[in-house]
C-alpha positions in Angstrom: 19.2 53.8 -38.7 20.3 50.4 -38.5 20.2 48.8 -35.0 23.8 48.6 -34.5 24.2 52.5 -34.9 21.1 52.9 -32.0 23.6 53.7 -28.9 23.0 54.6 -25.1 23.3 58.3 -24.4 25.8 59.5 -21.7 24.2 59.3 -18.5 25.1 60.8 -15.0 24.0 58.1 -12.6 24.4 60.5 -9.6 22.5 63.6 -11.2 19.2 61.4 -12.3 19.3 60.1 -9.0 19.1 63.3 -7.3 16.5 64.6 -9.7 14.2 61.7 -9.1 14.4 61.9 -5.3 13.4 66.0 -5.7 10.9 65.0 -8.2 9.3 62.2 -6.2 9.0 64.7 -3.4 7.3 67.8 -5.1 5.2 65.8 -7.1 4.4 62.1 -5.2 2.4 59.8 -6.8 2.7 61.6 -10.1 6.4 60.9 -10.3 6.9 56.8 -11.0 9.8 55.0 -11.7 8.4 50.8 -12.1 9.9 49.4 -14.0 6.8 48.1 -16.4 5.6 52.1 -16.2 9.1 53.1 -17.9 9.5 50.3 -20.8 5.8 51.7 -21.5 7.1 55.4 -22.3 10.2 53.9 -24.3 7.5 51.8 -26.3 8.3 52.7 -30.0 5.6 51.3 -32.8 9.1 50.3 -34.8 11.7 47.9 -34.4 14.1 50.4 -32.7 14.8 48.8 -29.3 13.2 50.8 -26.2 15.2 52.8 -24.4 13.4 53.5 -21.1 13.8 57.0 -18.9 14.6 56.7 -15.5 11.2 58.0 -14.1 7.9 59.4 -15.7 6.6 62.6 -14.3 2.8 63.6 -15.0 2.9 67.8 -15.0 -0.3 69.5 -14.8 0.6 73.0 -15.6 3.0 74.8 -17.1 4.5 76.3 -14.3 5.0 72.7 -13.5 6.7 72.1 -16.4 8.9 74.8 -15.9 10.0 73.4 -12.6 10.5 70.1 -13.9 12.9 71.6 -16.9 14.6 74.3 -14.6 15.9 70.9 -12.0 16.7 68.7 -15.0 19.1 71.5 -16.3 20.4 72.3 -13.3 21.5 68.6 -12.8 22.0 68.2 -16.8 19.3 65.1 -17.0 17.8 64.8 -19.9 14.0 65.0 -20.8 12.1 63.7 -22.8 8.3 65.1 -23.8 5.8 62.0 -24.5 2.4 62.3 -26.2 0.6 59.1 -26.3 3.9 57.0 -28.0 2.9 56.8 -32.0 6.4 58.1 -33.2 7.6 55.7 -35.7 11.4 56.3 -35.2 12.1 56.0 -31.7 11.1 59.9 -30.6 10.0 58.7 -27.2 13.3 56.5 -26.4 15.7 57.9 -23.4 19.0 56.9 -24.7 20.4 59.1 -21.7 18.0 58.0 -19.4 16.4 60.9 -17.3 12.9 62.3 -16.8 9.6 61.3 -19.3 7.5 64.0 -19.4 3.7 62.3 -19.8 1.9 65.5 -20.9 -1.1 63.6 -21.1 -2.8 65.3 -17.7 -2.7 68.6 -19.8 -5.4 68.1 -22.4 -7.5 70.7 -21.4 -9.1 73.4 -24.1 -8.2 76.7 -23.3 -10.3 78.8 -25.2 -12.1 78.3 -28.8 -12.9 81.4 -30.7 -15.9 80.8 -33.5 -15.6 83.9 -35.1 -11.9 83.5 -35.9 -12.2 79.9 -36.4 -9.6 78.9 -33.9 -8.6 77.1 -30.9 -6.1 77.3 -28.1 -5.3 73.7 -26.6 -2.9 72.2 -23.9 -0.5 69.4 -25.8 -2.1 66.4 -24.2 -5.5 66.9 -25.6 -5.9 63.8 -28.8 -7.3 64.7 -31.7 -10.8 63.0 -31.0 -11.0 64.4 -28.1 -10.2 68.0 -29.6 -13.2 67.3 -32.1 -15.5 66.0 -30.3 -15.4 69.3 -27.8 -15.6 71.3 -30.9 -18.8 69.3 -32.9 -21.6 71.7 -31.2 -19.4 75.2 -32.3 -19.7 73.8 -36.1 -16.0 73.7 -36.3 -13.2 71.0 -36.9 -9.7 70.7 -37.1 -8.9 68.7 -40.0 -5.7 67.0 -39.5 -5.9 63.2 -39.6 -2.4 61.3 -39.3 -4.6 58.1 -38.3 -3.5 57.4 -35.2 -5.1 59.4 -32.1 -1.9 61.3 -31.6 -1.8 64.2 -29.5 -2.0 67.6 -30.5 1.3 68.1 -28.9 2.9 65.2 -30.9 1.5 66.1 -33.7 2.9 69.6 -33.5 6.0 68.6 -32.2 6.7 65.8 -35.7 4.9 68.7 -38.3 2.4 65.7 -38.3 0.1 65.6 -41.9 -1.7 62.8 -42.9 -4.8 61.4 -44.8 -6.9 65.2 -45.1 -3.0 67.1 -45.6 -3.8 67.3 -49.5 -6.8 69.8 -48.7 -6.0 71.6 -45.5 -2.2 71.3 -45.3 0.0 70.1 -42.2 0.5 71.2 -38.7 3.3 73.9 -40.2 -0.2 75.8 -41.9 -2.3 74.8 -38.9 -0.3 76.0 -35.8 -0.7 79.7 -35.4 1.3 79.7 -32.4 2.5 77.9 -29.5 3.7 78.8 -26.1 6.8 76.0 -25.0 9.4 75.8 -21.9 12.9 76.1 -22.8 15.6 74.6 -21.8 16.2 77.2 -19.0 12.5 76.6 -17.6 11.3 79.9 -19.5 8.2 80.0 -21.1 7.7 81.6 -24.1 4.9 82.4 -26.5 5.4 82.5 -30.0 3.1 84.5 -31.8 -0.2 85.5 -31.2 -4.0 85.2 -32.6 -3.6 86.8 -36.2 -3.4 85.1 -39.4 -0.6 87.0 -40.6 2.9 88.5 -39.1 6.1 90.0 -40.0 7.4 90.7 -36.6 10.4 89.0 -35.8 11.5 85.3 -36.3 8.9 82.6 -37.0 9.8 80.7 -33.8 6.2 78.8 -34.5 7.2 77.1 -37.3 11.1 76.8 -35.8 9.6 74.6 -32.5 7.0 72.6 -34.9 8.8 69.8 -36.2 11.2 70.3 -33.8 10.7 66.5 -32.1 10.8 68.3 -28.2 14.5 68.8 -29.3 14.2 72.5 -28.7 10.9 72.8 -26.0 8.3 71.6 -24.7 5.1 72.4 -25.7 2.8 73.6 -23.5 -0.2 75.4 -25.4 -1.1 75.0 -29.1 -2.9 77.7 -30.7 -4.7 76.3 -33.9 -6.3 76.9 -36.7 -10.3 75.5 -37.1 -12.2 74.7 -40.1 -15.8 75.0 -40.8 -17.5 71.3 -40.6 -18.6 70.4 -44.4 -22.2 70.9 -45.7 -21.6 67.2 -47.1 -19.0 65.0 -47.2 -18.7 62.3 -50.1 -16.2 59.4 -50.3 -15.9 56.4 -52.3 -13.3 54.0 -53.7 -12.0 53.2 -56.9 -9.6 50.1 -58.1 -7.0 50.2 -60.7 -4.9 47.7 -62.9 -1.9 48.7 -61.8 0.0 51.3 -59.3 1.1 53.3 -62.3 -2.5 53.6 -63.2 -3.5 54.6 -60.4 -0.7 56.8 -59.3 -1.3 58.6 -63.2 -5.2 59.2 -62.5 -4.0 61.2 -58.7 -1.6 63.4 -60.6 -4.3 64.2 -63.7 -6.8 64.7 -60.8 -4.7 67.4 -58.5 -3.3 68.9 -62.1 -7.0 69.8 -63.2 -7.8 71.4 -59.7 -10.1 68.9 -59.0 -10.6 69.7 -54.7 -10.3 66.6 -52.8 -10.2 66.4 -49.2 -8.5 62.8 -49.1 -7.0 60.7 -52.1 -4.9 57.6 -50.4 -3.4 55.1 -52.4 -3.3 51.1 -51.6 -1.7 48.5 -53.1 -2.6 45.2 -53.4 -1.4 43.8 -50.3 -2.7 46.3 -48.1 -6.1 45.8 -49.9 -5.9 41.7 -49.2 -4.8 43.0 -45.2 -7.6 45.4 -45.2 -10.1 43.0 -46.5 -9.3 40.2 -43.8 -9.3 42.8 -40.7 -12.4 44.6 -41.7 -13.9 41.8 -42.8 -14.6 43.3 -46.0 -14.6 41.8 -49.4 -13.4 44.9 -51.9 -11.3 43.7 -54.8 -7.4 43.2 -54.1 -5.5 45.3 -56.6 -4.5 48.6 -56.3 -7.1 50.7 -54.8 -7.6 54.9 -54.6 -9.6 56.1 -51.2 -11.3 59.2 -52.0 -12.9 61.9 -50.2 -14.8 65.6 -51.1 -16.0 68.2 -48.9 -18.4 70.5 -49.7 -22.0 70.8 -50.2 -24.3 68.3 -52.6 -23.9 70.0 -55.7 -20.6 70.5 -55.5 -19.6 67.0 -54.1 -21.6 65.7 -57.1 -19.5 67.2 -59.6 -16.4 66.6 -57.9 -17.0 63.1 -57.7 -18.3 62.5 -61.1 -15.3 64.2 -62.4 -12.8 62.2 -60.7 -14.7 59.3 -61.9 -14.1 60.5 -65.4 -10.3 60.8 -64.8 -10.2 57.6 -63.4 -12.0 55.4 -66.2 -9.1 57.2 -68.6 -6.6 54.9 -66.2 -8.5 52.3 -66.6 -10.1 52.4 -63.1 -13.8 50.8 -62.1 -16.7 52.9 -61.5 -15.8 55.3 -58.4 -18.6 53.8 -56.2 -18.9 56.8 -54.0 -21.4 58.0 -50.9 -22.7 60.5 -48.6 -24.0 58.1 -45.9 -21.8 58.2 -42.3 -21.4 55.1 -41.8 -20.7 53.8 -45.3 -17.6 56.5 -45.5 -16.6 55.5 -41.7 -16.6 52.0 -42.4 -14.1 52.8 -45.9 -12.1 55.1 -43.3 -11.8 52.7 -40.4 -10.1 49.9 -43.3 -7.7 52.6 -43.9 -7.0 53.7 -40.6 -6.2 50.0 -39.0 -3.9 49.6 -42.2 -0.6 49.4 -40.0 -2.3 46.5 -37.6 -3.8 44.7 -40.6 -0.6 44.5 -42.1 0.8 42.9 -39.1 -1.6 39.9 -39.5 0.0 39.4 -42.8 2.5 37.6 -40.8 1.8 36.9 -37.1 4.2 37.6 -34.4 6.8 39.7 -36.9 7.8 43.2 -36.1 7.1 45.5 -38.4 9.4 48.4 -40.0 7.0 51.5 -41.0 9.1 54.1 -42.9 7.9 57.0 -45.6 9.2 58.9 -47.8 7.9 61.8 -49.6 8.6 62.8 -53.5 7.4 65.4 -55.9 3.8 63.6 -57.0 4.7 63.7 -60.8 7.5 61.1 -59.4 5.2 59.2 -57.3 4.3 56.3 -60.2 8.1 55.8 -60.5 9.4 55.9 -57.0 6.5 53.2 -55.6 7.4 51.2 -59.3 11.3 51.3 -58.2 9.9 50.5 -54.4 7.9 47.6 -55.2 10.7 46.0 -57.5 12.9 46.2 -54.4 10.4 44.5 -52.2 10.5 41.5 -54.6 14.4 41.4 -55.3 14.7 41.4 -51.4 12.0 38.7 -50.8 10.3 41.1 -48.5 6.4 41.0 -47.2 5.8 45.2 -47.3 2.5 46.3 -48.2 1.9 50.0 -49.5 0.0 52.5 -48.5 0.0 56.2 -49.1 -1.6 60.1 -49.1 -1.1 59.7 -52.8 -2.3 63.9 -52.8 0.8 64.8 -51.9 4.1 62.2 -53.0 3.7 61.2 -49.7 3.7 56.8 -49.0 4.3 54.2 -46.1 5.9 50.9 -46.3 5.1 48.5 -43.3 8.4 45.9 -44.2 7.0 42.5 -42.0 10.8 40.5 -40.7 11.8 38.1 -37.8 13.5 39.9 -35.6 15.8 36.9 -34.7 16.8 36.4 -38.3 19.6 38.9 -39.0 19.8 38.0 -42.4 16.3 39.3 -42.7 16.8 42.5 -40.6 19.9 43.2 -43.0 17.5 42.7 -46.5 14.7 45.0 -44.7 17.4 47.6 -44.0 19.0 47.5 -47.7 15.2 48.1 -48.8 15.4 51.2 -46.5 18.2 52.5 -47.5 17.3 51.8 -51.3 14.0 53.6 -50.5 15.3 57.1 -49.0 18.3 57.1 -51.5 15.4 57.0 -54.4 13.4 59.6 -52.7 15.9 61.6 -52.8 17.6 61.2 -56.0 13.9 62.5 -57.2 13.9 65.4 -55.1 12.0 64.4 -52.5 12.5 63.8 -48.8 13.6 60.9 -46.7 10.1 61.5 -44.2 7.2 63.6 -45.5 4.9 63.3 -41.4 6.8 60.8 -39.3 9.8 62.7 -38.5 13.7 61.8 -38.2 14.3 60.9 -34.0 16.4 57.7 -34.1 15.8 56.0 -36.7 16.2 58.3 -40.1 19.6 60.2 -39.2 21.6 58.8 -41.4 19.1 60.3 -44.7 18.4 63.5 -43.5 22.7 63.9 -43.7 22.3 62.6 -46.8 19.3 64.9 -47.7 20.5 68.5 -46.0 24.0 67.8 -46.0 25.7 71.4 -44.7 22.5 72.0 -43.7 22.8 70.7 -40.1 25.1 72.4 -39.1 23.2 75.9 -38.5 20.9 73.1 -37.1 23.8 72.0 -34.7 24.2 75.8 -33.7 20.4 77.0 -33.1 20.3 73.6 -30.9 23.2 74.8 -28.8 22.1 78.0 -28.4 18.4 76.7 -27.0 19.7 73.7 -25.2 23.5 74.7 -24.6 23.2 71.5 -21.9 21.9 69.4 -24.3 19.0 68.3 -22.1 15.7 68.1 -23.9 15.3 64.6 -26.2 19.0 64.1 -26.7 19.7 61.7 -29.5 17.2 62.9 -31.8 17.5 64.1 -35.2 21.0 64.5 -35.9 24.5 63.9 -33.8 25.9 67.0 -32.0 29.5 65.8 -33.0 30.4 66.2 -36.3 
């Protein structure tokens, strides 16, 4: 959304200030309204200007959080749930003001069940923190969007990322949720078993949903057995096309890998000088198989075979830790080496998502806008799936620069979805991508409009988000 379309949200001034002063008695020191503590909360990792609530309040149970959502609809203030702040496209901003919900003092595991390989987790919890509770029970949940997001978050943007290819997204992961509506009930979705015909999917309605519809307050997930061996490597390529073409051959012959990212050269020169690592810098594959060693073997010498018909190098690959961690940590800082491409510019992160026999042509079309446009924008991507990132570097006090990094967005979605594909495939729409999912859906929203009135008829929980109310 460009920056002049990025409005305040209406705002009672008398209503937030009544809320505040009941919340500041209930809860003392765990309601906070300084200043520097609010601009926090609105902190986006995107250029959308922070829009900061008018208090954060740290809940510690559910029944807290029903308290919490039961006053603000009372009073009509609206509320906005907050992970740890990754969301790319303003999510956490308060452009009505109101109450920040920090869920981040509910990150407790509720109760892990071997047997059936899964886990049931309050929404503060981070990933790392979820997995390293669970290394003794020889499980893992699998999901890796990179950042340590929340498990909340994650469910609440149908978060993917780098392992999505193998073990899916948090839409196959979630087996059920219990959230707080906008009328302080609590709910619970589903229950333990894989499989259910029994009335609406609510789960999969409330993941994705961006805390538009509840707020989270359990996440029931599934678990994965930790790999016998794990095996990862890289391999570099000529060209994107090349190395786009060896993906899709690999994922059409069945071939099972765990991770397959894609990096340009750019992000290859960023990676190099923040790792301090000296791989070549042209277009580079990041691969991954889990299994045992036979099987990784074969797996690996067969995408090596696919790869020399593209013309890539020898797929250097390795079972040793520290090697793979060291490979995964380049990728995983790829956003903040960019950023030392250019010191002191903001950075524009923005995906898209297309079908992956489409993925050559899209990031081809991508990177010929980049250079009409005279834009610095390294890419990076979960090449598995059609799914890439662009990380456009601008001065955010040149507005003719702004304006050529917007046009490149805009090019970018429309392409997307001129090939079928979708204007986000994992960071989700809240601010900043409104404008292309009404582009994308079209009459879609508006059974969207009607389940969010129905859920929220005050239109209290992360107003602003997604799509505009008024048509």
């Amino acid at each position: 959304m460009p920056l002049a379309d990025i409005k305040e949200g209406l705002r009672d001034a008398k209503a937030v200030d009544t809320v505040v002063e009941m919340l500041g008695q209930r809860f003392g020191s765990r309601c906070q309204t300084g200043r520097a503590l609010r601009e926090q909360h609105a902190h986006t990792t995107s250029y959308i200007p922070p829009q900061p609530p008018d208090a954060v309040v740290y809940p510690e149970t559910a029944e807290e959080v029903q308290a919490i959502v039961r006053l603000c609809n009372e009073h009509r203030v609206a509320i906005v749930p907050f992970g740890v702040g990754t969301s790319l496209e303003g999510h956490v901003n308060a452009p009505s003001g109101g109450i920040c919900l920090d869920m981040g003092r509910m990150n407790r595991v509720i109760e892990v069940n071997q047997a059936d390989l899964d886990c049931t987790v309050e929404p503060g919890i981070t990933r790392t923190q979820l997995n390293s509770y669970l290394r003794d029970t020889g499980l893992f949940f699998p999901l890796d969007p990179g950042a340590d997001a929340t498990i909340g978050g994650m469910a609440a943007t149908r978060a993917s990322g780098t392992n999505a290819v193998r073990y899916g997204t948090m839409r196959e992961n979630v087996i059920a949720l219990e959230a707080v509506m906008a009328d302080g009930t609590l709910i619970r979705t589903a229950h333990r078993a894989r499989k259910t015909s029994a009335g609406y999917d609510l789960t999969r309605l409330l993941v994705g949903s961006e805390g538009t519809l509840g707020i989270i307050t359990s996440v029931t997930l599934r678990l994965q057995g930790i790999p016998e061996t794990i095996a990862g490597g890289l391999c570099a390529f000529p060209t994107l096309e090349a190395a786009c073409n060896a993906v899709v051959m690999t994922i059409q012959m069945g071939v099972p890998v765990a991770r397959i990212e894609i990096l340009d050269a750019m992000q290859m020169k960023a990676c190099n000088a923040y790792s301090g690592l000296n791989y070549a810098q042209v277009p580079t594959l990041f691969v991954e198989f889990h299994g045992n060693d036979e099987t990784v073997a074969i797996h690996s010498r067969t995408f090596g075979d696919i790869a020399a018909e593209f013309g890539g190098s020898d797929f250097q690959w390795t079972r040793d830790p520290e090697e793979r961690a060291r490979l995964w940590d380049a990728r995983h800082n790829a956003y903040f080496a960019s950023l030392q491409l250019r010191p002191g510019a903001n950075g524009l992160s923005t995906d898209v998502c297309v079908p992956i026999s489409r993925l050559a042509e899209c990031i081809a079309g991508t990177q010929a806008d980049i250079a009409e446009l005279g834009l610095l924008a390294p890419i990076v991507g979960h090449a598995g799936d059609g799914n890439f990132h662009v990380l456009a570097l601008m001065d955010m006090q040149d507005r003719a620069e702004i304006d050529r990094v917007e046009e490149f967005v805009r090019r970018l979605n429309s392409r997307a979805l001129s090939m079928d594909g979708t204007c986000t495939g994992e960071h989700g729409i809240g601010q900043g991508k409104q404008r292309f999912l009404v582009e994308e859906l079209g009459d879609a929203l508006q059974p969207m409009r009607q389940i969010k009135r129905a859920l929220d008829p005050n239109g209290i929980l992360n107003p602003g988000k997604i799509f505009a109310l008024e048509t």
